[in-house]
N, C-alpha and C positions, 0 to 999 in steps of 0.2 A: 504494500500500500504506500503510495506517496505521503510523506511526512512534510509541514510546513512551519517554521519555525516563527514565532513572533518575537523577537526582541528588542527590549529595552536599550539606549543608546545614551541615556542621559538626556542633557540639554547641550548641548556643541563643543563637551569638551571632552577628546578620547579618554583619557583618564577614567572617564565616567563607566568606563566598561566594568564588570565585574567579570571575575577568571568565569564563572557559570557561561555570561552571554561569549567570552572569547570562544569559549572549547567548543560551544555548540557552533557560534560563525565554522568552526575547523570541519565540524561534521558535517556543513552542507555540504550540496556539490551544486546546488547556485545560490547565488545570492542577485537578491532584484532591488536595484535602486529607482527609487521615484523621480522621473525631472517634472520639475513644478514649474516652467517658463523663464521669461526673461524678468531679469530682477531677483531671482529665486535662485540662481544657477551655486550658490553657496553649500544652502543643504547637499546638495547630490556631491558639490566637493568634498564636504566634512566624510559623508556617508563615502567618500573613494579614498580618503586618508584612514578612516578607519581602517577598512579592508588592507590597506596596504602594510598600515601598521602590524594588525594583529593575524591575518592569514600569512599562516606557517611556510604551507606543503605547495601551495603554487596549480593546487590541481581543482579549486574551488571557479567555477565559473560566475562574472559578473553580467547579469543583465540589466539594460537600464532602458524604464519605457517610460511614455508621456502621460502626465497623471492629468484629467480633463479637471477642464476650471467649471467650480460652480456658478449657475444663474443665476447672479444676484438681484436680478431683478423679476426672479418668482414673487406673485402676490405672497405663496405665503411660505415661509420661511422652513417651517419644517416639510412643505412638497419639496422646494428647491433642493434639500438634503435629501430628504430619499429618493428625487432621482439622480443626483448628482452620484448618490452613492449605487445603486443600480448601472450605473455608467464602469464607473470603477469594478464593478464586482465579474461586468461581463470581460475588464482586461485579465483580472484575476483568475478568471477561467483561464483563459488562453495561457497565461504565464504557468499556470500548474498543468495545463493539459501536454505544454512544452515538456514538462519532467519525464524522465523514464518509470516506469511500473513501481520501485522501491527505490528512486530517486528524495532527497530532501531540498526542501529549495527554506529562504528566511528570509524575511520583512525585516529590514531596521527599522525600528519604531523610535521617532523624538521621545525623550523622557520615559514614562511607564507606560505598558500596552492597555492598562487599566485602567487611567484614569484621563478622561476628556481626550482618548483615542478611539476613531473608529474601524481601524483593522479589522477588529474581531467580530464587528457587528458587519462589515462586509465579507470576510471570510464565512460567515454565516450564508450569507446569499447568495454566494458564491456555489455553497454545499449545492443548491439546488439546478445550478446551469452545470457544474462540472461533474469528473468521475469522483468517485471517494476519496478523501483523501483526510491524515488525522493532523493537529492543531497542538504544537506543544508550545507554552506561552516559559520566558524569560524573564523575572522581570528585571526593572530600570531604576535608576534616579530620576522621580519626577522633578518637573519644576517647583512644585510645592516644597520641597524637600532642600532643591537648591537653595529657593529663597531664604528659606529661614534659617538656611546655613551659613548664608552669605551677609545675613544681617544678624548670624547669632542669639536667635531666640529661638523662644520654645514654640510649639505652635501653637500651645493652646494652654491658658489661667489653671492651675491646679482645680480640678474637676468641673473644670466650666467646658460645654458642647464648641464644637465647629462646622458651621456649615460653608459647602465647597459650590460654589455657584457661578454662572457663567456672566458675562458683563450683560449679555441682553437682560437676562432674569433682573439683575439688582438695578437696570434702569428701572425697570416696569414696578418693583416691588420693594425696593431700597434695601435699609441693612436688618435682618433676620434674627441677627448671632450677635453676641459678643466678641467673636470673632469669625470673621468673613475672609474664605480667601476664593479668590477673583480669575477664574482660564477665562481665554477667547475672549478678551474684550477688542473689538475693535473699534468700536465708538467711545472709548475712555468715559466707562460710562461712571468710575467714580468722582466725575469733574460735575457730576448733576446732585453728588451727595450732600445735603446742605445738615452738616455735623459738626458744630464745633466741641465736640465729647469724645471725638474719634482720632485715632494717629492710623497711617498709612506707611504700611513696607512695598516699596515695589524697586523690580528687579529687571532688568531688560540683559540678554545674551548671558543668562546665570553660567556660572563657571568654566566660562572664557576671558581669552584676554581683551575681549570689549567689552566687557559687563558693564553694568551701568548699574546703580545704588542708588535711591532715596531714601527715605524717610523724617517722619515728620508728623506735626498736625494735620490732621487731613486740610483743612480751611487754610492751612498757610502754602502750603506745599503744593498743591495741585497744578498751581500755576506750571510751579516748577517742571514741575513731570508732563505734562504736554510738553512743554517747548523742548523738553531732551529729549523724548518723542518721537517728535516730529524730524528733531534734526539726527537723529540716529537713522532713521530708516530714509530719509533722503540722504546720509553718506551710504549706505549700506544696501540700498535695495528693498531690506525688509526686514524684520522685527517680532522678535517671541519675547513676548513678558509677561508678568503677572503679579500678582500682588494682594495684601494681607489688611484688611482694615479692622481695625480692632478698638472697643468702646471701653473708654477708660474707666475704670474701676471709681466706686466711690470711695473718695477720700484723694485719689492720683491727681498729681497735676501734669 
C-alpha cells in the first residue's frame, strides 16, 4: 500500500526539524514541494534547503507542482475553501497515483500538521478520487509554540483557559479568553480590538533570521505592528505571523 507522510517543518527555520520528521524525510522515496506563485517563490526555497540539508542517501526523489490560488472573491468564504480545497485534493491524487504500489511519498507541512493546517483535511478527499493509500502524520513546531518562545512566556495564567482562533473569527466576535492566540489573520484584525486591558505578543518569520518581535499594550502598539507589517512583506514578498492577546489580570499594570 502507498504510504504518505505529513510532516511538520517548523516555521522557516531548519533547525526546527526534529530527528523523528528527518528519519522519516530518509524513508520517502518522494518528497513533493508546493510552488505557491510569484512573491511566494521563498517557501519552496526553505522547503529545497531542507531536503538538501537533511537527505542523507541521494536516492529520495523531489517533486514540485503548482498549488492553485484560492477565489477570493467567493460570496462566501467557507464555499471558496472547499472548492479551492477540492482543486488541491484532485492534484493530490495525481501526485500519489505517480507513487509505485509500496512507494512513500511526504508533504512538508509549515509548522504543525495539526493545527490551522489543511493537509489532512485534503488528504481526506483525496481518499475518495485516488487508490488506497495510509497517512502517517509527524509532528512540528507550530507557530504558537515559536511565539511564545521567542517572546518567553508561558502561554497560558496558571489554570486560566486559551482559546486559539482565526483573525476573521475575532473580527466578527472580538476577544473570548483571557488569552487569545491569533493564525491567519490577514486583515490584522487585532487593529479593530478597542482594549485598553489587553497586551499583545506578535511575531512575524518566528525563528528565523528575519523575525520580527513586538509586544506591548495592545492600544499602544498596534500602530506599530501594521506599519512592520506592511513593510516586511513589501521587502519580502510575503509574511507568516501570528500573535497572542492577552487580558491583564486584576490588580497588573
Amino acid at each position: 500500500m502507498r504510504q504518505i507522510h505529513i510532516i511538520g517543518i517548523g516555521t522557516g527555520n531548519p533547525e526546527h526539524l526534529t530527528i523523528q520528521a528527518i528519519n522519516v524525510m530518509n524513508r520517502a522515496d518522494v518528497i513533493f514541494i508546493p510552488l505557491k506563485g510569484e512573491g511566494k517563490e521563498d517557501l519552496a526555497v526553505i522547503r529545497r534547503d531542507i531536503c538538501a540539508r537533511y537527505l542523507s542517501h541521494g536516492k529520495t526523489r523531489i517533486v514540485e507542482f503548482d498549488l492553485p490560488v484560492r477565489d477570493a472573491e467567493t460570496k462566501s468564504y467557507k464555499d471558496g475553501v472547499e472548492a479551492w480545497h477540492e482543486a488541491i485534493a484532485t492534484i493530490y491524487c495525481r501526485l500519489i497515483d505517480g507513487l509505485g504500489e509500496h512507494e512513500a511519498g511526504a508533504f512538508l507541512v509549515w509548522g504543525d500538521p495539526s493545527l490551522y493546517d489543511s493537509t489532512l483535511r485534503i488528504l481526506e478527499r483525496a481518499r475518495g478520487q485516488s487508490k488506497e493509500f495510509s497517512v502517517r502524520v509527524v509532528p512540528g513546531i507550530s507557530s504558537l509554540h515559536a511565539l511564545t518562545a521567542s517572546h518567553a512566556i508561558p502561554l497560558n495564567p496558571i489554570g486560566e483557559p486559551v482559546q486559539v482562533t482565526t483573525g476573521r473569527r475575532l473580527a466578527d466576535e472580538g476577544i473570548k479568553a483571557g488569552t487569545t492566540v491569533v493564525m491567519l489573520d490577514g486583515q490584522q484584525a487585532f487593529a479593530t480590538v478597542a482594549d485598553d486591558n489587553a497586551d499583545i505578543f506578535w511575531g512575524a518569520y518566528l525563528g528565523t533570521d528575519r523575525e520580527i518581535k513586538i509586544s506591548g499594550s495592545l492600544s499602544e502598539v498596534s500602530e506599530d505592528i501594521l506599519r512592520a507589517r506592511a513593510e516586511a512583506r513589501e521587502r519580502h514578498g510575503w509574511i507568516m505571523d501570528t500573535y497572542l492577546i492577552r487580558k491583564r489580570l486584576v490588580g497588573e499594570e
